[in-house]
Biopython code that builds the backbone (N, CA, C, O; Angstrom):
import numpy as np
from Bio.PDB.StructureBuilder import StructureBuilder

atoms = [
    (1, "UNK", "N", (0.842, -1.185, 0.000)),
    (1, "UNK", "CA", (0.000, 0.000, 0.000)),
    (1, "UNK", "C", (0.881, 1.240, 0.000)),
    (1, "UNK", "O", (1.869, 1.296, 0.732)),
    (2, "UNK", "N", (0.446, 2.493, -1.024)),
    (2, "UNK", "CA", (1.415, 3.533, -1.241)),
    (2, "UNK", "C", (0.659, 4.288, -0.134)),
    (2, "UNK", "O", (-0.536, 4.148, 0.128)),
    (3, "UNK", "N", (1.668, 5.240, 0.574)),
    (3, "UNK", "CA", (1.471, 6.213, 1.271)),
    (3, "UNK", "C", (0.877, 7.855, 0.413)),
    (3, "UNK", "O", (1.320, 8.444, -0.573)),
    (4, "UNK", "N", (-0.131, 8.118, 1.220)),
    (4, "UNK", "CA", (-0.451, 9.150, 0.647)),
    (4, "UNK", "C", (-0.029, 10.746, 0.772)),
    (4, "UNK", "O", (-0.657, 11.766, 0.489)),
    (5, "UNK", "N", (1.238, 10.546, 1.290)),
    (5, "UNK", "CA", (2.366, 11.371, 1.460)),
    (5, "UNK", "C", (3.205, 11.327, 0.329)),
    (5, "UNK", "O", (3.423, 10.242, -0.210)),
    (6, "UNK", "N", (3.965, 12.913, -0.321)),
    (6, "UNK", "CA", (4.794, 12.187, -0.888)),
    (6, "UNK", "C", (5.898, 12.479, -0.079)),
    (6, "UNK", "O", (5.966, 12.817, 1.102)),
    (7, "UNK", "N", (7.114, 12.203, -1.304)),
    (7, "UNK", "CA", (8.398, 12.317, -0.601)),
    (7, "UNK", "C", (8.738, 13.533, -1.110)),
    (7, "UNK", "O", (8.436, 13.902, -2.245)),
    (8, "UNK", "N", (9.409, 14.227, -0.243)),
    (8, "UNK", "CA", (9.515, 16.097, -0.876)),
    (8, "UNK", "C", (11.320, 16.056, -0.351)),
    (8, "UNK", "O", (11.986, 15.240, 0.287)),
    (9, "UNK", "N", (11.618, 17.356, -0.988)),
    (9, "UNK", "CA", (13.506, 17.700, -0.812)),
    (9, "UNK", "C", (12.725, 18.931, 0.659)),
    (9, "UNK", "O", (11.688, 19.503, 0.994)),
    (10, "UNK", "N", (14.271, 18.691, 1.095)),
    (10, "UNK", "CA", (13.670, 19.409, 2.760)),
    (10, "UNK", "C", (13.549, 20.866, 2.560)),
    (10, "UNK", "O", (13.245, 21.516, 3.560)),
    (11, "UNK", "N", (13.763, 21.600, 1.271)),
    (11, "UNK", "CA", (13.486, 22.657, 1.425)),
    (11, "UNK", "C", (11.662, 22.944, 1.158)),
    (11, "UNK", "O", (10.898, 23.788, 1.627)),
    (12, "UNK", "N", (11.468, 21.852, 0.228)),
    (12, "UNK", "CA", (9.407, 21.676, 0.249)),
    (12, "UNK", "C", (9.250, 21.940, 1.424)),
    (12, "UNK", "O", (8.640, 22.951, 1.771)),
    (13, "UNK", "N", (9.842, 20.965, 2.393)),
    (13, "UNK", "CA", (9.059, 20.861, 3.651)),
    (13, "UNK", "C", (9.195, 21.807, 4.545)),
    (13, "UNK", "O", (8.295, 22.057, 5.348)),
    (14, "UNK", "N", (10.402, 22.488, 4.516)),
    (14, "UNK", "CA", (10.629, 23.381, 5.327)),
    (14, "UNK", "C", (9.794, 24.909, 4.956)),
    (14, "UNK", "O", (9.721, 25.825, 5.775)),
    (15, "UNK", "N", (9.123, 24.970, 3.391)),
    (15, "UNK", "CA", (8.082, 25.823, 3.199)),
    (15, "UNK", "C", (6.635, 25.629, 3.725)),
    (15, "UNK", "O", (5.720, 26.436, 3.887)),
    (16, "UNK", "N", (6.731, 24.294, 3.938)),
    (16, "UNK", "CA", (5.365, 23.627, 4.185)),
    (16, "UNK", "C", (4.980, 24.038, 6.206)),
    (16, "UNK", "O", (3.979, 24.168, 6.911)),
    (17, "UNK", "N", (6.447, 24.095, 6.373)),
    (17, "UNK", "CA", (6.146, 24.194, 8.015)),
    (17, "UNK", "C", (6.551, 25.710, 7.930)),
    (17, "UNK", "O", (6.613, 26.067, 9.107)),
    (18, "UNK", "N", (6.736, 26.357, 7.441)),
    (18, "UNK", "CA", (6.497, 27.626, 7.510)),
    (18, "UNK", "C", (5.119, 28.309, 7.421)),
    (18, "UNK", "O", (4.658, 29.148, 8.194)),
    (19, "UNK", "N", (4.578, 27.796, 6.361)),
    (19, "UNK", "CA", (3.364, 27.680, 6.237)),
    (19, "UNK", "C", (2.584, 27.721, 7.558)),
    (19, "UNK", "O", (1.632, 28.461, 7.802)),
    (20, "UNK", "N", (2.943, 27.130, 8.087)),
    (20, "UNK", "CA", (2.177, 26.624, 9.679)),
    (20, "UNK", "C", (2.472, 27.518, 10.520)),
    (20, "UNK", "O", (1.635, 27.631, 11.416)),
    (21, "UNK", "N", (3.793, 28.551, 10.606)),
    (21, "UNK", "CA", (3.989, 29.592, 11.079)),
    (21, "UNK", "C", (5.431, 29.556, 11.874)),
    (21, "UNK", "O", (5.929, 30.396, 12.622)),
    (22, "UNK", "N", (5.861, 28.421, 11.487)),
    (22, "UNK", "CA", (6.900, 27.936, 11.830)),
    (22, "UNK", "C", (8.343, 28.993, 11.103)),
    (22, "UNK", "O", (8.521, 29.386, 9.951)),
    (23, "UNK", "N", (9.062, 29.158, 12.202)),
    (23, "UNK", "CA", (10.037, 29.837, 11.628)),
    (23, "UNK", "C", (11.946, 29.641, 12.435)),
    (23, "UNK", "O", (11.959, 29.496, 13.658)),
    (24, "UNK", "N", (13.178, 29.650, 11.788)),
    (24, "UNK", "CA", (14.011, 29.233, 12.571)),
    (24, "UNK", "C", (14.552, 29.971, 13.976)),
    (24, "UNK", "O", (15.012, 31.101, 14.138)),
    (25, "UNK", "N", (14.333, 28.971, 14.849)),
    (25, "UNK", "CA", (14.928, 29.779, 16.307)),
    (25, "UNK", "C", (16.730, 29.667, 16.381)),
    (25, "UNK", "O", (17.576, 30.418, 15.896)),
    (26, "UNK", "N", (16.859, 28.571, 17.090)),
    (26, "UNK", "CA", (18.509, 28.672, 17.481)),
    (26, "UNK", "C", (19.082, 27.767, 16.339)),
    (26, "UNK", "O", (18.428, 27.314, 15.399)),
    (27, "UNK", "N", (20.571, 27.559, 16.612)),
    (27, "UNK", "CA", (20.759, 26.429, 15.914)),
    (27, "UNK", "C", (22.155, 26.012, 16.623)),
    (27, "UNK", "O", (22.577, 26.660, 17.581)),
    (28, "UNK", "N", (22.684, 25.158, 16.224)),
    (28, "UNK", "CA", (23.561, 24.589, 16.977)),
    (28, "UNK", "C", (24.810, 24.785, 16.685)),
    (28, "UNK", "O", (24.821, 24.905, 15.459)),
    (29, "UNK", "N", (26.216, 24.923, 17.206)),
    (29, "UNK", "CA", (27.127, 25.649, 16.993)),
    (29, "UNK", "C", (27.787, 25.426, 15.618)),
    (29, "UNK", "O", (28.207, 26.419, 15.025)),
    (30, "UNK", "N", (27.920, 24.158, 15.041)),
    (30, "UNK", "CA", (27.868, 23.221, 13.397)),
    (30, "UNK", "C", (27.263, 23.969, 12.676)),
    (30, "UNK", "O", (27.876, 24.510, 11.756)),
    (31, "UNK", "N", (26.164, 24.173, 12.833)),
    (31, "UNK", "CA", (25.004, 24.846, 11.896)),
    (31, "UNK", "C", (24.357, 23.879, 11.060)),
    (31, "UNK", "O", (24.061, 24.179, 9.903)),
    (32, "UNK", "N", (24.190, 23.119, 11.378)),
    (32, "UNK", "CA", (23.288, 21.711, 10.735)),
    (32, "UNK", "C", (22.265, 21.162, 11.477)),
    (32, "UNK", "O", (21.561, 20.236, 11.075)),
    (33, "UNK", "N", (22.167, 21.674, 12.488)),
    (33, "UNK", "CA", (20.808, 21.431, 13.452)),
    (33, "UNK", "C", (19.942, 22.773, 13.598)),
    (33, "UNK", "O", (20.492, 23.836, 13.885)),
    (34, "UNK", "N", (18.819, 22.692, 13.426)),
    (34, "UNK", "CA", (17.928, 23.907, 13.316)),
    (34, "UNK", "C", (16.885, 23.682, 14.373)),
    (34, "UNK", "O", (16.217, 22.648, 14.405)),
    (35, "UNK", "N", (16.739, 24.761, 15.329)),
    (35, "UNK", "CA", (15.284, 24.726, 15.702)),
    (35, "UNK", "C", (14.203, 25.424, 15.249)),
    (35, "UNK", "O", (14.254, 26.654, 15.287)),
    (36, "UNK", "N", (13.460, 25.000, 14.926)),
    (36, "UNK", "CA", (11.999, 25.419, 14.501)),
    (36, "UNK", "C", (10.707, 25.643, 15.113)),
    (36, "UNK", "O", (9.995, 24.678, 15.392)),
    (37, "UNK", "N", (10.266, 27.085, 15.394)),
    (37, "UNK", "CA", (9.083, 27.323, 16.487)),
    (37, "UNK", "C", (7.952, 28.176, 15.648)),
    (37, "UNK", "O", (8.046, 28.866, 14.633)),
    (38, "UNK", "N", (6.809, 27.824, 16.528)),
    (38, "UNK", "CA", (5.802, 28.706, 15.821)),
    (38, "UNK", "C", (4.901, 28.657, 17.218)),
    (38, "UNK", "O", (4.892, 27.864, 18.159)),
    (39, "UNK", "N", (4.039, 30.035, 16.883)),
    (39, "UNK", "CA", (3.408, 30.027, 17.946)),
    (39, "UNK", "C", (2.453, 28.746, 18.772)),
    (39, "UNK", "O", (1.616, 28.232, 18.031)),
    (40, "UNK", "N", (2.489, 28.326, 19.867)),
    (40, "UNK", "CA", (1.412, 27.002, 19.510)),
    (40, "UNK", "C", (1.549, 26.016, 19.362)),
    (40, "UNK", "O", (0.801, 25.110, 19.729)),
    (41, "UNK", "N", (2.566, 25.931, 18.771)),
    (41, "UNK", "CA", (2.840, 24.264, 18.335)),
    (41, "UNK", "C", (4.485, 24.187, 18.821)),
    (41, "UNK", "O", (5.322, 25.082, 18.944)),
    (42, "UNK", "N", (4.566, 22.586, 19.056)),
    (42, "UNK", "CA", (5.771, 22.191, 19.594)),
    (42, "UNK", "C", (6.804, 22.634, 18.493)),
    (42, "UNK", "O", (6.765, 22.953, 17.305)),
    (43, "UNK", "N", (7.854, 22.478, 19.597)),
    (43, "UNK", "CA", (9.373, 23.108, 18.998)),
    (43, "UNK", "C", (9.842, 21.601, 17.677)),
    (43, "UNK", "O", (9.848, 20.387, 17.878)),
    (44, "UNK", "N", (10.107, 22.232, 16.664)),
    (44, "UNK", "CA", (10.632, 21.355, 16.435)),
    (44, "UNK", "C", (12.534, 21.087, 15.836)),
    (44, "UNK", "O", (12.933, 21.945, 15.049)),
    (45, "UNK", "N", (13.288, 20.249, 16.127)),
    (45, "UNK", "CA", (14.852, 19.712, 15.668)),
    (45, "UNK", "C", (14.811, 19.817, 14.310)),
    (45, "UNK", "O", (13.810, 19.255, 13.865)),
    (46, "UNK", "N", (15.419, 20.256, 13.571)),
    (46, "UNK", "CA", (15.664, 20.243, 12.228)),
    (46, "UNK", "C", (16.998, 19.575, 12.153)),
    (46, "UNK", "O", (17.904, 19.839, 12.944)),
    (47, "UNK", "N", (17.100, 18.701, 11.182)),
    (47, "UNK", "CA", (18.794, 18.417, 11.115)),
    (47, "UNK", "C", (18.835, 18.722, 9.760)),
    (47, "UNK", "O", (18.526, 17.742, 9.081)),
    (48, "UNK", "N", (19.163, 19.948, 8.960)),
    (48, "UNK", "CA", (19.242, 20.576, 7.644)),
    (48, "UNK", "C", (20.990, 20.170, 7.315)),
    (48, "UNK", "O", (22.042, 20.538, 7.838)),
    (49, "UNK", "N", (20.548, 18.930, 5.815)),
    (49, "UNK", "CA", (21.744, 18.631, 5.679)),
    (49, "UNK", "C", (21.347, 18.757, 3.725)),
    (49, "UNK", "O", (20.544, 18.176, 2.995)),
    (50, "UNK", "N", (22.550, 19.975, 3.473)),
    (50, "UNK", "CA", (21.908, 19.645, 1.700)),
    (50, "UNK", "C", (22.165, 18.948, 0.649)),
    (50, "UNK", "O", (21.865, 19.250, -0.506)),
    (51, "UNK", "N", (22.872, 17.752, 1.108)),
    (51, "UNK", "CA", (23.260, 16.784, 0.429)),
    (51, "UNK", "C", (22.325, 15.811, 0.072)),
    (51, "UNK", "O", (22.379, 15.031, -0.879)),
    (52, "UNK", "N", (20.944, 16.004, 1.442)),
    (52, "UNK", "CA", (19.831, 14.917, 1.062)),
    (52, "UNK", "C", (18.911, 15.439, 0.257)),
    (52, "UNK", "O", (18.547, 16.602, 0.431)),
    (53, "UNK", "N", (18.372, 14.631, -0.790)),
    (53, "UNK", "CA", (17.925, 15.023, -1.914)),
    (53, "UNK", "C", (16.660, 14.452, -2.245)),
    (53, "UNK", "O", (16.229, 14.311, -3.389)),
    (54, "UNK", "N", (15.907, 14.030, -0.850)),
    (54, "UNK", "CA", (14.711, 13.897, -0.734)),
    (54, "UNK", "C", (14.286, 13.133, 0.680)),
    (54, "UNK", "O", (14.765, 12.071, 1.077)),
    (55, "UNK", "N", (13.180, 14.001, 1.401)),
    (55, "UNK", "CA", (12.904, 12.690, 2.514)),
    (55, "UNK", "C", (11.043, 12.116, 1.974)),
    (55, "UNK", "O", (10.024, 12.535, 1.426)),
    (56, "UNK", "N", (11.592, 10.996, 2.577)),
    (56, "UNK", "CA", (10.672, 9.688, 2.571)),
    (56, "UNK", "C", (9.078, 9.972, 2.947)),
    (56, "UNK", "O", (8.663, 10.161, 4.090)),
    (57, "UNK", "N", (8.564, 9.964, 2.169)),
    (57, "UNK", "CA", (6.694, 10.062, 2.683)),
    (57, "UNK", "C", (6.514, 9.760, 4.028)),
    (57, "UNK", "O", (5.769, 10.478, 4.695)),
    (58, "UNK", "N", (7.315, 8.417, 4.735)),
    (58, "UNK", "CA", (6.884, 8.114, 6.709)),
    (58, "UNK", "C", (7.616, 9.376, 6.899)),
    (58, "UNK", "O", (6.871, 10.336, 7.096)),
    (59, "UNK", "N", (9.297, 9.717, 6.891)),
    (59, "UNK", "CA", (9.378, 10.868, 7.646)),
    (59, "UNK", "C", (8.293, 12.271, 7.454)),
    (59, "UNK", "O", (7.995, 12.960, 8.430)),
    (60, "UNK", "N", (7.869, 12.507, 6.320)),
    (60, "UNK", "CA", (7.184, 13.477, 6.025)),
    (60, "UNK", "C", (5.859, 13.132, 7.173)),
    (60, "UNK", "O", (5.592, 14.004, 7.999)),
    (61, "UNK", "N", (5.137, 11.944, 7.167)),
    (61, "UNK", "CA", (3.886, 11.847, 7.846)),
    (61, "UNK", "C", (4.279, 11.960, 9.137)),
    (61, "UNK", "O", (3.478, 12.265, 10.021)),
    (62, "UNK", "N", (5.548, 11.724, 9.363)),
    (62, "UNK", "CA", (5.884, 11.284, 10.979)),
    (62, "UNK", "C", (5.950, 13.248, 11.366)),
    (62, "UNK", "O", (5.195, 13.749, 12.200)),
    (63, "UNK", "N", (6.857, 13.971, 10.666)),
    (63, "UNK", "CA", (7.161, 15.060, 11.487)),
    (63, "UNK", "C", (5.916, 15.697, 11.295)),
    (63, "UNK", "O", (5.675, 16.438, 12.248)),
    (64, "UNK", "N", (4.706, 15.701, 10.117)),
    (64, "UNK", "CA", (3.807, 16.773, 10.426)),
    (64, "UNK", "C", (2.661, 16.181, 11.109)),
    (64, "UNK", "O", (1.854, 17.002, 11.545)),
    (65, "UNK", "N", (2.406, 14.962, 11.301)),
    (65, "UNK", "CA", (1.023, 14.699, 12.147)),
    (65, "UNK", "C", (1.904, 13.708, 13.298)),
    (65, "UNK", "O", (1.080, 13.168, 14.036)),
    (66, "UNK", "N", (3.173, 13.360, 13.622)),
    (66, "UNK", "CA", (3.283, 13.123, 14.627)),
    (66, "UNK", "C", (4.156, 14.211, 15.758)),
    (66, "UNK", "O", (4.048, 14.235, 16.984)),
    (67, "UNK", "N", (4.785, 14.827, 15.122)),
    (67, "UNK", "CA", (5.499, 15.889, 15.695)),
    (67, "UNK", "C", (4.999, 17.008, 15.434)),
    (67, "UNK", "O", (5.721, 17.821, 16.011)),
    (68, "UNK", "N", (4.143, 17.572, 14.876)),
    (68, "UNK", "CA", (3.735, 18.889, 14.344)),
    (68, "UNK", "C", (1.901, 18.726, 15.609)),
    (68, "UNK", "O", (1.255, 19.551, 16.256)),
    (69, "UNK", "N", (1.785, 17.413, 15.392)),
    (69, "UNK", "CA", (0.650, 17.561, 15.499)),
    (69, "UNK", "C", (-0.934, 17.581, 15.023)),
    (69, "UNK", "O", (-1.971, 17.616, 15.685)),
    (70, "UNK", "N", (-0.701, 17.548, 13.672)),
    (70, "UNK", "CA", (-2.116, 17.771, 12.487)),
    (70, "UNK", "C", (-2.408, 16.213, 12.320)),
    (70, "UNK", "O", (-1.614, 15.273, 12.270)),
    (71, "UNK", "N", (-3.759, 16.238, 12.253)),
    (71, "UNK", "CA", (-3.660, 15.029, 11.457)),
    (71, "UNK", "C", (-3.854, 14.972, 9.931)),
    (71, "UNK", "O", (-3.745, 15.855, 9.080)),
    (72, "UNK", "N", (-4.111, 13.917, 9.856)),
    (72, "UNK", "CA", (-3.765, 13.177, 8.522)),
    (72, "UNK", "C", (-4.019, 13.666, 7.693)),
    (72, "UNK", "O", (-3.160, 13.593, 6.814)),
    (73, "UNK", "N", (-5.505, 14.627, 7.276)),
    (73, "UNK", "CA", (-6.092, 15.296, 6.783)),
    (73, "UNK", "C", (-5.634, 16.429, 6.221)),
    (73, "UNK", "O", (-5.569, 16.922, 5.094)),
    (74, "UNK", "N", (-5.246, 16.782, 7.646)),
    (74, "UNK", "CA", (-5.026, 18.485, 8.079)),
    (74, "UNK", "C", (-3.496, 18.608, 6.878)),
    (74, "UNK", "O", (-3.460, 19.466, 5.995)),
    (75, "UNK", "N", (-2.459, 17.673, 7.082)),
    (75, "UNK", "CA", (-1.264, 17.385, 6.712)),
    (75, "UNK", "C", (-1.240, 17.333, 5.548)),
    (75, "UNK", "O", (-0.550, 18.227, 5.058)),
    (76, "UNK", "N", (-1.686, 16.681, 4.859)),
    (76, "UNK", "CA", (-1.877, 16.585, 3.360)),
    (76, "UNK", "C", (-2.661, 18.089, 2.647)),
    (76, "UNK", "O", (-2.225, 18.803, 1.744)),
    (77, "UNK", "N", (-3.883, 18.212, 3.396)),
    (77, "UNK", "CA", (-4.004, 19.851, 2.981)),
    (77, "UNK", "C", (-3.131, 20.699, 2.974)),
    (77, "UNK", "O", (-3.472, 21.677, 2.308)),
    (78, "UNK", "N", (-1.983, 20.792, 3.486)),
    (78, "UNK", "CA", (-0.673, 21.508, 4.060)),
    (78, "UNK", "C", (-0.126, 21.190, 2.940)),
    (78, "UNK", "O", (-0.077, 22.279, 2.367)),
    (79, "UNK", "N", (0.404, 20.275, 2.111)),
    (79, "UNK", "CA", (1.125, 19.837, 1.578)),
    (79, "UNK", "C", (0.284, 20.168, 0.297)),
    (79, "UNK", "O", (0.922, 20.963, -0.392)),
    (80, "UNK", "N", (-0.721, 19.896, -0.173)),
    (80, "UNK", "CA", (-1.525, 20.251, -1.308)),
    (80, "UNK", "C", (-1.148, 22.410, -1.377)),
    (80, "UNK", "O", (-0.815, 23.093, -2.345)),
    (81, "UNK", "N", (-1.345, 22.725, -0.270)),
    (81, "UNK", "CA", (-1.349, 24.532, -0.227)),
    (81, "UNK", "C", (-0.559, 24.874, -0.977)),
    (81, "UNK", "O", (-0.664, 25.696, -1.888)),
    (82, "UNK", "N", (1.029, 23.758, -0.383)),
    (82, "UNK", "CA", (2.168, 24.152, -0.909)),
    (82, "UNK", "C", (2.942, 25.084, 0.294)),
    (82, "UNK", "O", (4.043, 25.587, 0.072)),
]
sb = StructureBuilder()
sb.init_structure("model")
sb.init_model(0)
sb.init_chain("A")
sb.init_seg("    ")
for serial, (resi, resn, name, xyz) in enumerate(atoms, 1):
    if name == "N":
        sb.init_residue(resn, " ", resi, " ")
    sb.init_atom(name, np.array(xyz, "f"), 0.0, 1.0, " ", f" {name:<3s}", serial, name[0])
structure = sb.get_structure()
């Protein structure tokens, strides 16, 4: 069974959680770890690496309806907005 997520490059996604109101807080002294806050919703870890050149539909479902919070619905509307 295909997931009804797709798989997006992390800069999609990182428009997609902007979208949500999400924007970057600290980051870590490397600069490859990002935190990400928006009003409301949990903090989230970014590990921004630009060598990866796409993440996987589960990570995509996992960070916005399990870490973000939305469900399933909500998530894919997010992702349809753009």
């Amino acid at each position: 069974m295909s997931s009804p997520f797709p798989a997006m490059k992390p800069r999609q996604l990182l428009k997609v959680l902007a979208g949500l109101g999400y924007g970057e807080g600290s980051r870590d002294a490397g600069g490859s770890h990002r935190w990400l806050e928006a009003p409301g919703r949990p903090r989230l870890l970014w590990a921004f690496h630009e060598s990866v050149t796409s993440i996987g539909p589960v990570v995509v479902r996992r960070i916005l309806v399990k870490e973000v919070g939305l469900t399933q619905e909500e998530a894919l509307e997010v992702i349809r907005r753009g």
